[in-house]
N, C-alpha and C positions, 0 to 999 in steps of 0.2 A: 681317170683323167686322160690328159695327153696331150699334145703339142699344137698349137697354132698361131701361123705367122703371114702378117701382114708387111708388105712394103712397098711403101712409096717408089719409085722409080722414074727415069727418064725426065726428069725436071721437075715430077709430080705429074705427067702427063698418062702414067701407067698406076696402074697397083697391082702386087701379085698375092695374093691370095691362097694359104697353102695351108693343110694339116693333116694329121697321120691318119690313120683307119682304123685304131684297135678299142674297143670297149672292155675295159677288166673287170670282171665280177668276183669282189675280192681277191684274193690270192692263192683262188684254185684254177679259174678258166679265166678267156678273152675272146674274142671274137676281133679279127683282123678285116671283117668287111661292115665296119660300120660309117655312113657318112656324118661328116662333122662340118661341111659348107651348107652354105643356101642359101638361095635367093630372096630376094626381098622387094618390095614395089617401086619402083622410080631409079630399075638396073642397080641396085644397091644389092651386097653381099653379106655374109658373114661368116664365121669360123665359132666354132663353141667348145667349151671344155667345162666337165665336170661332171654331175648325177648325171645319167641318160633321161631318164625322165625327168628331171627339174629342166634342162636343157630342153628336152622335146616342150615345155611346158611356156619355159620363157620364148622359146621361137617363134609358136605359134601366135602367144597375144604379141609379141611383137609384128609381125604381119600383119594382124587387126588394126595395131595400134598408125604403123606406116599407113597402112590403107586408108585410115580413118581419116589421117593429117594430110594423102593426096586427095585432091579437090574433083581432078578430073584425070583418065585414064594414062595421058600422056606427060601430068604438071610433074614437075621436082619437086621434092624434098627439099630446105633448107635445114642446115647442119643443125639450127637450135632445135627444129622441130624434130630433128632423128634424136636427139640427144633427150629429148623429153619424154619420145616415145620409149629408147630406152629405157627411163628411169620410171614411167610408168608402167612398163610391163613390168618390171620387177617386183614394183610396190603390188601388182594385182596378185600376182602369186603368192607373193607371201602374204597378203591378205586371206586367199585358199587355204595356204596352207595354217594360220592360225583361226579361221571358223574350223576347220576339222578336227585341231587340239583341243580348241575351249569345248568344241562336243563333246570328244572324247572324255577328258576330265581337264576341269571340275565339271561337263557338262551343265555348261553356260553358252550362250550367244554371245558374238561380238559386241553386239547393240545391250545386253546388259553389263559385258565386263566394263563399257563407257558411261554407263546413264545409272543405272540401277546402284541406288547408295545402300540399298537395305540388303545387299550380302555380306554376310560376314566374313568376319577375318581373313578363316581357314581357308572358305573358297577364292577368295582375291589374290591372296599369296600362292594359291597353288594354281590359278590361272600366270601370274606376273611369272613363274619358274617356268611352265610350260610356254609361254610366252617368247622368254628368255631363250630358250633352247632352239629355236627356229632359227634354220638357214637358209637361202635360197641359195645354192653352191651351185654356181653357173658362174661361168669368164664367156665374155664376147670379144668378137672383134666385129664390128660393122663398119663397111668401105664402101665409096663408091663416089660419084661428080656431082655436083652441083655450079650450073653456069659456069663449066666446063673447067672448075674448082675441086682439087681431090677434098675428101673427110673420108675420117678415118679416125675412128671411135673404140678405144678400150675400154670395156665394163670389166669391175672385178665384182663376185660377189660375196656371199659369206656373212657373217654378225649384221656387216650393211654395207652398202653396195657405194660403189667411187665411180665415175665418170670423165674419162677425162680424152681430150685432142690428142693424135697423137699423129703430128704434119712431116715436124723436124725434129730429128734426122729420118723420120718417118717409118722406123720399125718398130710394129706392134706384137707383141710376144707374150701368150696366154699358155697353160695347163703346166702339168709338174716338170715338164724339161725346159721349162724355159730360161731358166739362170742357164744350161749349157748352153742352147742358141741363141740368147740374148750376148752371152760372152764370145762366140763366135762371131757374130754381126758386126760387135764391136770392134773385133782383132781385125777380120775384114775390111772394116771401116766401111761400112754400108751408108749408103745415104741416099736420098732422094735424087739426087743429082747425076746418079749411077746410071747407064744405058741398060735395057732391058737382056740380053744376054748376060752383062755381069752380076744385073742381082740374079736373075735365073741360078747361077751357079752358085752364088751366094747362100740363096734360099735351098739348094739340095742340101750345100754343108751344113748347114744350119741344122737342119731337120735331122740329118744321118748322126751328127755331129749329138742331136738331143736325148738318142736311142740310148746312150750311157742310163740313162731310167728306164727301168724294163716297163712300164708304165706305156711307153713308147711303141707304137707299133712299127716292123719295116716298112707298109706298104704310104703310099700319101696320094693324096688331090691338091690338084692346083687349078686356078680361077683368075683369068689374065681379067683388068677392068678398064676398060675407058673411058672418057664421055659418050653415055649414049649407049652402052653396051657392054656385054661381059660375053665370056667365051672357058669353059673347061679346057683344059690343055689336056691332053688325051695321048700317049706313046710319048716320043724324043728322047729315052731313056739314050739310044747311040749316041746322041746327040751331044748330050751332056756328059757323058762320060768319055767322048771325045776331050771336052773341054777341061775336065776332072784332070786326063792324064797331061794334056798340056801344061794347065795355069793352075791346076791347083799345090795345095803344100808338097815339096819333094819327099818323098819317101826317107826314115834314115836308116831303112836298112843296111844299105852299099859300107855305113860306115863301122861295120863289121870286119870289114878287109883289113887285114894287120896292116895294111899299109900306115892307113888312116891313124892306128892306135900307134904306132910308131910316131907320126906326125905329131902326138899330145909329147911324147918321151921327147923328142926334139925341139919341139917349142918351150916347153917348161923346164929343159934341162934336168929329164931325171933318166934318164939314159942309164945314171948308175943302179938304180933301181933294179932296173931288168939285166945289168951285168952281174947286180949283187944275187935277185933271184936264181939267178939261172946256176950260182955254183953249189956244191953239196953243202 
């Protein structure tokens, strides 16, 4: 799995577009240079989390599917037609992946497990379990303008797949760290409304902030989007870490300084405490 995070920005006039680089093959190896953005037809983006190959699998016919739904090289996307193609690429996949089952066992076709009344029992019921057991475990994020209008689309997927807008407060938050930087965004108070230097800083805590799941790789891509275009952000690590020591949460180490723990003795009036400590 792993992190990916979308947000609205500067009125809705931005999105930033961000996710980790690590691929874990179970819980012996990872790979820390895998991409998890990509582009899409009509400067539309996305972020993806889950199987590597279900993911390679859904991104592809989703490109087919966008292509399909642009008319001409240069036309937009309308949000309901991304949202479709969405939900059609998903449906083909696991389409795939159930002719493969029903081959395997009960070795049947799709088109007899629908039509064909004259199988029995045994074979139905054990088609309907292998059936059953089919996921397509992929999370999306797909962003990007239309009539110079952000969308910005969460897929979840799994048993069956959800679809939904995701404008206001405009943070979209996919793979297994996303309760911690969904709960940072929140503390933050992130929202569309935000100038693009603060979610920028936002989006690093976020992310650094999601690494609590080892699940989580250090390294990330980010993907600035506007109307009409999109651009990788590449370096600025000074930059931002400029910013980190500035505005971000104060450290509490300093309040280690007895001075400090002195100040709780005196504000709460337990001062006898530490007179009483201190005698044999």
């Amino acid at each position: 799995m792993t992190i990916g995070i979308g947000l609205l920005c500067d009125g809705g006039k931005r999105i930033l577009l961000a996710a980790d680089m690590r691929a874990s093959y179970g819980a012996s190896t990872s790979n820390d240079q895998t991409a998890k953005l990509f582009d899409l037809p009509s400067k539309y983006c996305g972020a993806t989390s889950g199987t590597i190959s279900q993911c390679e699998d859904v991104i592809s016919e989703l490109y087919h599917q966008m292509s399909q739904a642009q008319k001409t090289p240069d036309a937009e996307i309308s949000p309901s037609q991304v949202r479709k193609c969405i939900t059609d690429s998903y449906f083909q996949i696991y389409t795939e992946l159930a002719t493969e089952a029903l081959r395997n066992d009960p070795k049947i076709t799709i088109d007899q497990y629908h039509h064909d009344r004259t199988l029995v029992t045994s074979v139905r019921k054990t088609a309907v379990q292998a059936l059953k057991s089919l996921i397509v475990d992929v999370d999306l994020i797909v962003a990007g303008f239309c009539n110079g209008q952000p969308v910005q689309f969460v897929a979840t997927g799994g048993e069956k797949v959800t679809v939904r807008a995701e404008i206001s407060p405009g943070n979209a938050v996919i793979g297994t760290g996303w309760a911690a930087a969904q709960s940072w965004l929140n503390y933050r108070k992130q929202n569309l409304t935000l100038g693009l230097a603060h979610s920028l800083l936002h989006l690093t805590e976020a992310k650094q902030f999601s690494e609590i799941d080892h699940q989580v790789g250090p390294w990330r891509q980010i993907i600035l989007l506007w109307p009409g275009d999109f651009k990788g952000l590449e370096g600025g690590d000074a930059l931002i870490q400029d910013w980190w020591n500035r505005y971000g949460l104060p450290l509490s180490d300093p309040l280690e300084q007895e001075q400090y723990n002195q100040s709780v003795l005196d504000t709460f009036g337990l001062n006898d405490i530490k007179t009483s400590s201190s005698e044999p």
